[in-house]
C-alpha positions as CSV (number, residue, x, y, z in Angstrom):
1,X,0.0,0.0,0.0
2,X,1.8,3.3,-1.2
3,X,0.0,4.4,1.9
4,X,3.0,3.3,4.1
5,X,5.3,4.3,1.7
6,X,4.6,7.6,1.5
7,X,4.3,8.2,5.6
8,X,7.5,6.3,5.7
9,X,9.1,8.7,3.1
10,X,7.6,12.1,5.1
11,X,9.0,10.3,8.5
12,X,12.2,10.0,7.0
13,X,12.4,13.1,5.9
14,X,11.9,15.0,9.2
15,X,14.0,12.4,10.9
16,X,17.2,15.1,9.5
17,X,14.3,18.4,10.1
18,X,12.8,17.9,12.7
19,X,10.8,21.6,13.9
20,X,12.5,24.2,17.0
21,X,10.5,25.5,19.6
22,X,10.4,29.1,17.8
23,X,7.2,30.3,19.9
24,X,7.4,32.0,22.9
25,X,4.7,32.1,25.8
26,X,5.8,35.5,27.5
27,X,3.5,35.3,30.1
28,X,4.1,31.9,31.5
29,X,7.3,31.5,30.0
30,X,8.2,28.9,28.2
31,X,8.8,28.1,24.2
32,X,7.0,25.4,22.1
33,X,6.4,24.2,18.9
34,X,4.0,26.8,16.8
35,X,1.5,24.8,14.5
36,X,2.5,26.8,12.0
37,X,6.2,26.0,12.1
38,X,4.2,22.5,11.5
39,X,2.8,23.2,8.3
40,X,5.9,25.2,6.8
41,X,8.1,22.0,7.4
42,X,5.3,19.3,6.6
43,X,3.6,20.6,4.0
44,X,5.9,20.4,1.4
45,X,6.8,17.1,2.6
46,X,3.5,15.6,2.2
47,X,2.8,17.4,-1.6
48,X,6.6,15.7,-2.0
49,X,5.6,12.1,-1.4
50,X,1.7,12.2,-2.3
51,X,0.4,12.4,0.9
52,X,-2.7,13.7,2.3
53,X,-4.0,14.0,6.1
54,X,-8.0,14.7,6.2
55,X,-8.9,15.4,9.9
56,X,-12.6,14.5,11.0
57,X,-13.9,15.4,14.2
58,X,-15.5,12.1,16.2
59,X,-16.5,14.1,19.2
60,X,-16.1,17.2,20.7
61,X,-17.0,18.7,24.6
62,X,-16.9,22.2,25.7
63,X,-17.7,23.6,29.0
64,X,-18.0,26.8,30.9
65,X,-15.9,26.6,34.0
66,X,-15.5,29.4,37.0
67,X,-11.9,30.4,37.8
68,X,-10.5,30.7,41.2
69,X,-11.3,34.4,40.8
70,X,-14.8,33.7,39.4
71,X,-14.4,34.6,35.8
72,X,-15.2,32.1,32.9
73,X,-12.9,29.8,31.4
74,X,-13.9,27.9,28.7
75,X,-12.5,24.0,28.5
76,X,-12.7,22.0,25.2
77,X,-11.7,18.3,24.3
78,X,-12.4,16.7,21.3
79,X,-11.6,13.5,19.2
80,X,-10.3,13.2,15.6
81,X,-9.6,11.2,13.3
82,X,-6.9,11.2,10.8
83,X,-7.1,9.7,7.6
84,X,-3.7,9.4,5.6
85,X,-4.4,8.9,1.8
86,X,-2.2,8.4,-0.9
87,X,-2.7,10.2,-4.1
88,X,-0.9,7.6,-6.0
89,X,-2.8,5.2,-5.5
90,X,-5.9,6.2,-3.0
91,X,-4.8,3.7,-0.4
92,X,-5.9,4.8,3.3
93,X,-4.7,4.7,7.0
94,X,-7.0,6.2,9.7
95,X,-6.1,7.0,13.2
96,X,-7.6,9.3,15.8
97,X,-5.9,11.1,18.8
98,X,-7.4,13.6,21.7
99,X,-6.7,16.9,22.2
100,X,-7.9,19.4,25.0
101,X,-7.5,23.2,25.8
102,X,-8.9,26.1,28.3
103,X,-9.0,29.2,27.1
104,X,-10.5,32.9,29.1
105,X,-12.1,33.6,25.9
106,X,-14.2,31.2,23.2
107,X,-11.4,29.9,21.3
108,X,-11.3,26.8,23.6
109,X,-12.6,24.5,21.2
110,X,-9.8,26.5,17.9
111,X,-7.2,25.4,20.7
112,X,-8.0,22.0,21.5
113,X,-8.2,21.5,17.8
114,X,-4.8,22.5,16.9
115,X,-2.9,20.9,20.1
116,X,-4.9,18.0,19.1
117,X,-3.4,17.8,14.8
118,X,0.3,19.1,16.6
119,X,0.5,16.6,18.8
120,X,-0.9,13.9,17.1
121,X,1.5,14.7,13.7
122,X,4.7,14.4,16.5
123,X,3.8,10.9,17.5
124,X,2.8,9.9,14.1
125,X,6.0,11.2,12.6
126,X,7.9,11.2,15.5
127,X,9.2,14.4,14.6
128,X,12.6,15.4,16.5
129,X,12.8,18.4,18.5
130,X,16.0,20.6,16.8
131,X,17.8,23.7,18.6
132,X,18.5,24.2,22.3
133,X,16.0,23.5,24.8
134,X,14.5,26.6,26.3
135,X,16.0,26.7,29.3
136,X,19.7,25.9,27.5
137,X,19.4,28.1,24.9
138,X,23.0,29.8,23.8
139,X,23.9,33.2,23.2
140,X,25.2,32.5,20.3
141,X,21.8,31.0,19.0
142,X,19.9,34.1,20.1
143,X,22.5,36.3,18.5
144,X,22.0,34.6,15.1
145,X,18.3,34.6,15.4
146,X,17.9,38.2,16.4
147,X,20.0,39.1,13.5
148,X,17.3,37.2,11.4
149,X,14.5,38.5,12.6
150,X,16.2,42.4,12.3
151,X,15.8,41.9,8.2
152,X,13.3,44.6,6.9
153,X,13.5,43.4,2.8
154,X,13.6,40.0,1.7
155,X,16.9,41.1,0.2
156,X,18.3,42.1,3.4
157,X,16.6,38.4,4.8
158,X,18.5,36.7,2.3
159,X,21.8,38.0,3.0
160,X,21.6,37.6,6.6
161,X,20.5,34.1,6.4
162,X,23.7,33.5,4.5
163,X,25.5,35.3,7.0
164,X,24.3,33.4,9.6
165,X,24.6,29.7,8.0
166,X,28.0,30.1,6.4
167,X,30.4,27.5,7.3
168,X,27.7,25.6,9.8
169,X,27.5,22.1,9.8
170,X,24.9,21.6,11.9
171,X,22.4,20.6,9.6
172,X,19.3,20.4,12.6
173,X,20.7,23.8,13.5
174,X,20.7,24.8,9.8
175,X,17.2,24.1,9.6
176,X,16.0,25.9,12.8
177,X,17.6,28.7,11.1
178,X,15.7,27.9,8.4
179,X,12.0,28.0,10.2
180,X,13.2,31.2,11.5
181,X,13.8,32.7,8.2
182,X,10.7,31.3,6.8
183,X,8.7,33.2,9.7
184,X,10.4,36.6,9.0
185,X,9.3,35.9,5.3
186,X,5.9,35.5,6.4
187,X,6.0,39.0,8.8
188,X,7.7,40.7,5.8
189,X,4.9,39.3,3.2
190,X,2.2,40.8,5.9
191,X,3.9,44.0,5.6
């Protein structure tokens, strides 16, 4: 089944990728994994080896709680299924995961949606994590990133990213690099 093939081929793939923890929760403090950083690294890997993921919700929950300082939060969970198709040959693999999220607003259910895909595409594809941890990250990593994100032109983007990748042979570091630069071209294009 071409199927297996092409997960195999993504999985492989990201095994030498893998996606950096380039979001940054100021308020509690911590990086993660954005969804979007997601789809800019799997994306083209699934058009690459005719792959298709087609998310269906089984079930979903959402409830109204009361904070400790009586305000509402809003708590989703749901349960989806993914169904991996081939476009080569329309062969099909179906698998579900659960996802949940609390949010002060209404975008509980938007949240437990997306922790739900992200977490479920890391075990599928056992994606690696790449870069420093955040509580190891170096200097020399931030420097190199800041100088990144300081590109106003796509000109100016692409001659920093050289700058910044010349002579590394890091390739995992390479491609955190990478996701970086592909964020700033998505700021610049909002411009």
């Amino acid at each position: 089944m071409e199927v297996f093939k092409s997960m195999g081929a993504v999985q492989k793939d990201l095994s030498t990728m893998g996606i950096g923890k380039n979001g940054r929760n100021e308020r509690q403090r911590f990086d993660f994994r954005q969804i979007d950083d997601i789809y800019n690294v799997l994306g083209p890997l699934l058009a690459k080896h005719d792959l298709l993921i087609i998310p269906n919700t089984l079930k979903s929950e959402c409830k109204t709680l009361t904070s400790a300082n009586g305000s509402p939060v809003y708590y989703a969970r749901v349960k989806n299924e993914y169904n991996f198709i081939s476009t080569k040959d329309g062969s099909e693999y179906k698998a579900s995961y659960t996802g949940e999220a609390m949010d002060s607003y209404d975008k509980g259910l938007n949240k437990a949606n997306t922790a739900c895909l992200k977490y479920f595409l890391f075990h599928a594809f056992q994606i690696p994590l790449i870069g420093s941890d955040a509580d190891s990250d170096s200097i020399e990593t931030d420097k190199r990133i800041a100088h990144l994100m300081s590109a106003t032109s796509h000109d100016q983007l692409n001659q920093f990213f050289e700058e910044v990748t010349r002579g590394l042979s890091d390739q995992a570091y390479f491609n955190q690099l990478r996701q970086v630069a592909i964020k700033k071209v998505g700021e610049l294009d909002a411009e």
